[in-house]
C-alpha positions in Angstrom: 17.3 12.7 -5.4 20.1 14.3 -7.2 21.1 18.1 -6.0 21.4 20.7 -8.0 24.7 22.6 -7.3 24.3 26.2 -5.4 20.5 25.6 -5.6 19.0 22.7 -3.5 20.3 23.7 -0.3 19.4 27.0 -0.1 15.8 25.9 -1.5 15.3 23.2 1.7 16.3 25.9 3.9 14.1 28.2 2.8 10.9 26.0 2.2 11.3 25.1 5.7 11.7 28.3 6.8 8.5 29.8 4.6 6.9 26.7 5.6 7.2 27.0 9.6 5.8 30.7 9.0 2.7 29.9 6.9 1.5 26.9 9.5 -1.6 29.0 10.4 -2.2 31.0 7.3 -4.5 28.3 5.9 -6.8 31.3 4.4 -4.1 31.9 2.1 -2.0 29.8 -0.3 1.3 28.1 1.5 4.5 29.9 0.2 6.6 27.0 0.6 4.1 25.6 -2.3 4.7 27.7 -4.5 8.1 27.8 -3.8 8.0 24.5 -4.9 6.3 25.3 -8.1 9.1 27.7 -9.1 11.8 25.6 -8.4 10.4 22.6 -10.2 11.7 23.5 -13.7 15.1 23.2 -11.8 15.0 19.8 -10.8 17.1 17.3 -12.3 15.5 14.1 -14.2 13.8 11.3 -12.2 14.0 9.1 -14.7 16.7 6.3 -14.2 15.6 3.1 -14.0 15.7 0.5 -11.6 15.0 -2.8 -10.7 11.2 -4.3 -12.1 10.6 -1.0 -14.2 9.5 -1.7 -17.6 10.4 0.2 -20.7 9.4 -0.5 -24.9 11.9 -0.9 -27.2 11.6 -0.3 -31.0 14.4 -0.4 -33.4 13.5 1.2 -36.8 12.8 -1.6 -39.5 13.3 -4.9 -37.0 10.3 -5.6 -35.3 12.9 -8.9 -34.1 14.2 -6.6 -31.8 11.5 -4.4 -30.6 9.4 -5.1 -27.1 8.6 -4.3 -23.4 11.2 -5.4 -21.2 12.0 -5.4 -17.8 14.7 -4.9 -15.3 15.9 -7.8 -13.5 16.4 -7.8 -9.5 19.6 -7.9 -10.5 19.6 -4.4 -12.5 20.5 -6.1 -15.8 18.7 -7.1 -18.2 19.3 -9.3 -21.7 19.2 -7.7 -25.1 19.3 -9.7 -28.1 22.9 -9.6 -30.3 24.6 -7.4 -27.0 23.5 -9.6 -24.2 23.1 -8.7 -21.0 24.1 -5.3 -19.4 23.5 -3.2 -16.8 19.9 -1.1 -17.0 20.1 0.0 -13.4 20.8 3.7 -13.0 20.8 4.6 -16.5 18.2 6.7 -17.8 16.0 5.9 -21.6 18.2 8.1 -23.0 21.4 6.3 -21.3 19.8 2.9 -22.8 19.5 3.8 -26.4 22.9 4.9 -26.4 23.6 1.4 -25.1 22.0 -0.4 -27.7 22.9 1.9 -30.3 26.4 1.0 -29.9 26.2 -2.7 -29.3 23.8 -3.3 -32.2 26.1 -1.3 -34.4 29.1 -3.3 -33.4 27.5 -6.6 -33.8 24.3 -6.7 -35.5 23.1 -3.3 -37.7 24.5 -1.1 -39.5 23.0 2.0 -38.7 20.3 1.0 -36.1 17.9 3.5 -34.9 17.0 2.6 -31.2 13.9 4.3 -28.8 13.1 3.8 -25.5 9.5 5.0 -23.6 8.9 4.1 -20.2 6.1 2.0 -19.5 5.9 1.8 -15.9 8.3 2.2 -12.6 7.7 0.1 -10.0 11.7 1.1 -8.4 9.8 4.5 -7.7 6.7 4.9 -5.6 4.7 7.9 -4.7 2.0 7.3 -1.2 -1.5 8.8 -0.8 -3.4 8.4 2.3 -6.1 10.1 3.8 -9.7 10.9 2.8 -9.0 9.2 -0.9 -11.1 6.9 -2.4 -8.4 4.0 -3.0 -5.2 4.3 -0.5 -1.8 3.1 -1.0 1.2 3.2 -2.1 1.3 4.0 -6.5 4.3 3.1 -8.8 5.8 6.6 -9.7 5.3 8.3 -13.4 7.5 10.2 -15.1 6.1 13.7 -14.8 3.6 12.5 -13.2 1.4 15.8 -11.3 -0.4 15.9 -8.2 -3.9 16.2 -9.5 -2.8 12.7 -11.8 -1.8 11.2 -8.7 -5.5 11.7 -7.2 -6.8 10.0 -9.9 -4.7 7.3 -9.7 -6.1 7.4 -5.8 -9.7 7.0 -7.0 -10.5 10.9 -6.5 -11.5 12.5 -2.9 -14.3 11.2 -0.4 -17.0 13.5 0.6 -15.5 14.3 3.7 -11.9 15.2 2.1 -10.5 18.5 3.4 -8.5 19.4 -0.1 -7.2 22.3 0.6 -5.2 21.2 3.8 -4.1 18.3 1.6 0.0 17.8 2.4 2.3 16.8 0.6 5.3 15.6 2.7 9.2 15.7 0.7 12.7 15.3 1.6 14.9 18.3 -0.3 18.5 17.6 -0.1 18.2 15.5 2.6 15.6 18.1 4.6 12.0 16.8 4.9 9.9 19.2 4.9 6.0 19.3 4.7 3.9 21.8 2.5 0.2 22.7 2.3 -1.0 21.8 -1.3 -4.2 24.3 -2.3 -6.0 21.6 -4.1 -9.3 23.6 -5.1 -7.2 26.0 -6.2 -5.6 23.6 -8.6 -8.4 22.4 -10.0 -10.0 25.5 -10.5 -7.2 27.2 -12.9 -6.3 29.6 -9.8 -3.0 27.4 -9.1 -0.5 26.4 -11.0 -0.2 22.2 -11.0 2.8 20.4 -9.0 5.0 17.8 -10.4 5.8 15.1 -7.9 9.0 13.3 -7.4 9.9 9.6 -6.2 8.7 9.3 -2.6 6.5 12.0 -2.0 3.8 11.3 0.5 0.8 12.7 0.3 -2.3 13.2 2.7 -5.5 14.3 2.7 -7.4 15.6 6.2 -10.8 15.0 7.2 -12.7 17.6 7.2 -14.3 19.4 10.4 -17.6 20.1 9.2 
C-alpha cells in the first residue's frame, strides 16, 4: 500500500488508538470505522496490475488489436506491433500510455487506446466467518464491503453483523475495526471501500 505523505502515519496511530478505546462500546458505532470512512477519499489508487490480472483492450477503429489479456508470471505481457513489455506495476492508465506510444511509433498514426480491468487475481480480499461461501476473493477495483458479502454468498442465520471486523494494515500498523454492517445496509452508515488484503470476519452470534 502506498502512503500518503503527512497523512497515513498519523491516521494508523490514531485508528489504533480510537480503536483500543471503542473495544467495548459495541452499542455504538466504532470510531476507528469511521475514521476509516473519512480518510478513504485520501487513499492513493490500488490499481496497478500484477501478475495473472486481466484487463480489455480496444483501440478505436482496429478490432485487430483489441482483447482481454493477461499478465504473465513474468509481469510482461505481448502486445501486437510493440511486443512484449512490462505490465507489472503499472496502472490502466500507465498501459495506454504504453501502447499509445508504441503503436504510434510503429503501427498508427493517431491510435486511440483504452484499458478496463477485468479481474485481479495479484490482489485478494478474505472473508471468513458466519458467510455463506468462505474464502479468499480476487480483489475489485473499488470494490465496497457490502459487494464483498455478496461475493461471499451473503450472511448465515446465525451471523452477528454488526461485530463483523474487518482487519487492515495502515502504513505498516495492523489494526482491527468493528464494521456496523446493519447500519450499512440500512442507509444509517455510510459504505467502506476495501483495499488489497483486508480480512474480514463475521462472529457467531450468542443468541
Amino acid at each position: 500500500m502506498r502512503k500518503v505523505k503527512g497523512c497515513l502515519p498519523f491516521l494508523a496511530v490514531c485508528l489504533l488508538l480510537v480503536g483500543l478505546l471503542s473495544g467495548c462500546a459495541h452499542e455504538r458505532v466504532d470510531p476507528a470505522y469511521l475514521a476509516l470512512v473519512e480518510q478513504q477519499a485520501e487513499l492513493p489508487p490500488t490499481g496497478e496490475l500484477g501478475p495473472g490480472d486481466r484487463f480489455l483492450l480496444r483501440v478505436y477503429g482496429e478490432e485487430a488489436l483489441s482483447g482481454e489479456f493477461t499478465v504473465g508470471a513474468d509481469g510482461t505481457i505481448n502486445y501486437p506491433h510493440v511486443g512484449r513489455f512490462r505490465a507489472d506495476g503499472l496502472t490502466c492508465t500507465d498501459v495506454e500510455v504504453e501502447l499509445t506510444l508504441g503503436l504510434g511509433q510503429k503501427f498508427l498514426k493517431e491510435p486511440n487506446v483504452q484499458c478496463t480491468i477485468v479481474e485481479y487475481n495479484s490482489k485478494r480480499i478474505f472473508i471468513f466467518g458466519e458467510v455463506r461461501e468462505p474464502g479468499t476473493f480476487p480483489y475489485k477495483n473499488n470494490i465496497s464491503i457490502i459487494e464483498a458479502f455478496a461475493l461471499a454468498g451473503g450472511f448465515n442465520e446465525r451471523a452477528s453483523t454488526n461485530n463483523t471486523k474487518l482487519t487492515r494494515v495502515v502504513d505498516g500498523v495492523e489494526i482491527q475495526v468493528r464494521v456496523p454492517l446493519q447500519e450499512i445496509v440500512e442507509g444509517r452508515q455510510r459504505n467502506l471501500r476495501l483495499l488489497p488484503g483486508d480480512i474480514i470476519f463475521v462472529p457467531e452470534s450468542a443468541y
